[in-house]
C-alpha positions in Angstrom: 0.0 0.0 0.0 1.1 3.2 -1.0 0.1 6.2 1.2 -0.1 9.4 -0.4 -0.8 13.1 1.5 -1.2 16.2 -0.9 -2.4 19.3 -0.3 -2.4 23.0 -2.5 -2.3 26.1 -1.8 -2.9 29.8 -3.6 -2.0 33.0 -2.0 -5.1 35.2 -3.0 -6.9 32.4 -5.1 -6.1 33.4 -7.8 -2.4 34.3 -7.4 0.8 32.3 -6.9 0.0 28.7 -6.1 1.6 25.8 -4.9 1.3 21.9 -4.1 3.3 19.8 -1.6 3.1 16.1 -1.6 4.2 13.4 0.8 4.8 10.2 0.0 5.5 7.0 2.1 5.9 3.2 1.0 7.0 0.8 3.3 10.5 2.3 4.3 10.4 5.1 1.3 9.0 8.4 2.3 9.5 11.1 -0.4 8.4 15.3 -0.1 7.7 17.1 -3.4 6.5 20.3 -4.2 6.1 23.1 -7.1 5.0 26.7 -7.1 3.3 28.4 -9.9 3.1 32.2 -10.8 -0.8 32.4 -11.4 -3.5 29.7 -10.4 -6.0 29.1 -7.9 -6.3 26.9 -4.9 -8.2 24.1 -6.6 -5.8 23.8 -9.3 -3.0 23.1 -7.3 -4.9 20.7 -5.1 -5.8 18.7 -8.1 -2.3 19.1 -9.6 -0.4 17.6 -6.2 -2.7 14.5 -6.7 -1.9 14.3 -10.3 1.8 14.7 -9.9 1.8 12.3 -7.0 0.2 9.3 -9.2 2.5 10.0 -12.0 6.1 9.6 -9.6 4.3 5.9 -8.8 6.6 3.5 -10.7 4.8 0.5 -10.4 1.1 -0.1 -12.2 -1.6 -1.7 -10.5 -0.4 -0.3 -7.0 -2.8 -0.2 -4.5 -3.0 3.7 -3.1 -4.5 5.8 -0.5 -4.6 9.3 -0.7 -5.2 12.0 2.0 -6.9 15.0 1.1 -8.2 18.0 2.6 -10.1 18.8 -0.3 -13.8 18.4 -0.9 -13.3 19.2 -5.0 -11.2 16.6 -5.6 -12.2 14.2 -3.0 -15.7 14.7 -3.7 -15.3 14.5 -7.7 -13.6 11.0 -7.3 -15.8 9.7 -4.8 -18.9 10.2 -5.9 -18.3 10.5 -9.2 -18.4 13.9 -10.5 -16.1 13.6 -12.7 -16.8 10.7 -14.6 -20.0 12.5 -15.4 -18.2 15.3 -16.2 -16.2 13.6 -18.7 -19.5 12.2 -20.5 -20.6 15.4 -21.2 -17.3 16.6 -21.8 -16.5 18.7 -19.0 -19.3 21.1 -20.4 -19.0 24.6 -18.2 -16.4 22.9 -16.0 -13.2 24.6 -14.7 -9.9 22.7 -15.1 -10.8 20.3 -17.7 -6.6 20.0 -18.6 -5.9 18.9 -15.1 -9.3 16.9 -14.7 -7.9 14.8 -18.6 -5.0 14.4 -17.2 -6.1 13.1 -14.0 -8.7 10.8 -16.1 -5.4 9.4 -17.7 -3.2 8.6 -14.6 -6.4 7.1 -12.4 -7.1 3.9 -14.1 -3.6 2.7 -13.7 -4.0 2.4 -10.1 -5.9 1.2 -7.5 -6.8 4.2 -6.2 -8.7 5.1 -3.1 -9.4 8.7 -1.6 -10.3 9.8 1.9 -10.4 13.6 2.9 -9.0 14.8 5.9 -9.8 18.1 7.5 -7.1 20.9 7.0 -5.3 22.6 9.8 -6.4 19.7 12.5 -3.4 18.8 13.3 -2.9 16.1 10.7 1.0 16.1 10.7 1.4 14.7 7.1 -1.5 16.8 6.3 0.4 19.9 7.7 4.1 19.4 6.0 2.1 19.0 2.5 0.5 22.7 3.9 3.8 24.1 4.5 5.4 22.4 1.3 2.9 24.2 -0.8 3.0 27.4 0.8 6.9 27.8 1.0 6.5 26.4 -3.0 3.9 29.6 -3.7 6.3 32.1 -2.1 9.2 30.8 -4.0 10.9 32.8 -6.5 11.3 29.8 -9.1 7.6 30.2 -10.0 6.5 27.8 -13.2 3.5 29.1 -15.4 0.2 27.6 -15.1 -0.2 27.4 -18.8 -3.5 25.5 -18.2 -4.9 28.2 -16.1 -3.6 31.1 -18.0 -4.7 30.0 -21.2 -7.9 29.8 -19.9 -7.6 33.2 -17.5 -5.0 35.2 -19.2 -1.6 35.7 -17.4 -1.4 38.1 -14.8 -1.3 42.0 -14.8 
């Protein structure tokens, strides 16, 4: 089992962004994160998921993943999103993250359970402070999905 913590973050939603990711498998534990210039908080909570299914090596693994947010948790779970792929994501935000979610997710065996933010959640905490240290960075990458849609910032 592969247990997988992610959380995002963005400084004035929108503004700049960021994602942390914690990763532990039997003795491997692993921190990532990534700070964008422009993108909102939903984005980079989608995009640490994304990103933490495409580091897994191994297809078929079984996973877990711990998220404080309802949008993603919520779409997966119930759903949402399979729906929203049917009618091709008509009048839904993120639709490049949400495809390329839709293309990581069936090579695992994924499962998703939310966890409430800032409750003292340690793994849930680091993947807080990984993706707000990532947003203030000064190595910013561009949100191209987002700013394609939104236009680049002012």
């Amino acid at each position: 089992m592969i247990t997988i913590y992610t959380d995002g973050s963005a400084l004035g939603n929108p503004g700049p962004g960021g994602y942390g990711i914690v990763l532990m498998a039997g003795k491997h534990f692993k921190e990532v994160s990534q700070g964008y210039r422009h993108t909102t908080n939903n984005r980079m909570e989608l995009l640490a998921v994304i990103v933490a299914l495409e580091m897994l090596k191994k297809p078929n693994s079984e996973v877990k993943i711990y998220s404080d947010s309802k949008y993603v948790v919520d779409a997966v779970s119930k759903g949402w999103v399979f729906g929203w792929q049917k009618k091709g994501f008509k009048g839904k935000k993120n639709v490049d993250l949400w495809q390329r979610f839709l293309r990581i997710y069936p090579r695992h065996k994924v499962t998703f359970q939310w966890v409430k933010g800032h409750a003292d959640n340690p793994y849930n905490e680091r993947c807080d402070t990984l993706a707000v240290a990532a947003a203030n960075n000064a190595d910013l990458r561009v949100d191209a999905g987002y700013e394609a849609e939104n236009g680049a910032p002012g």
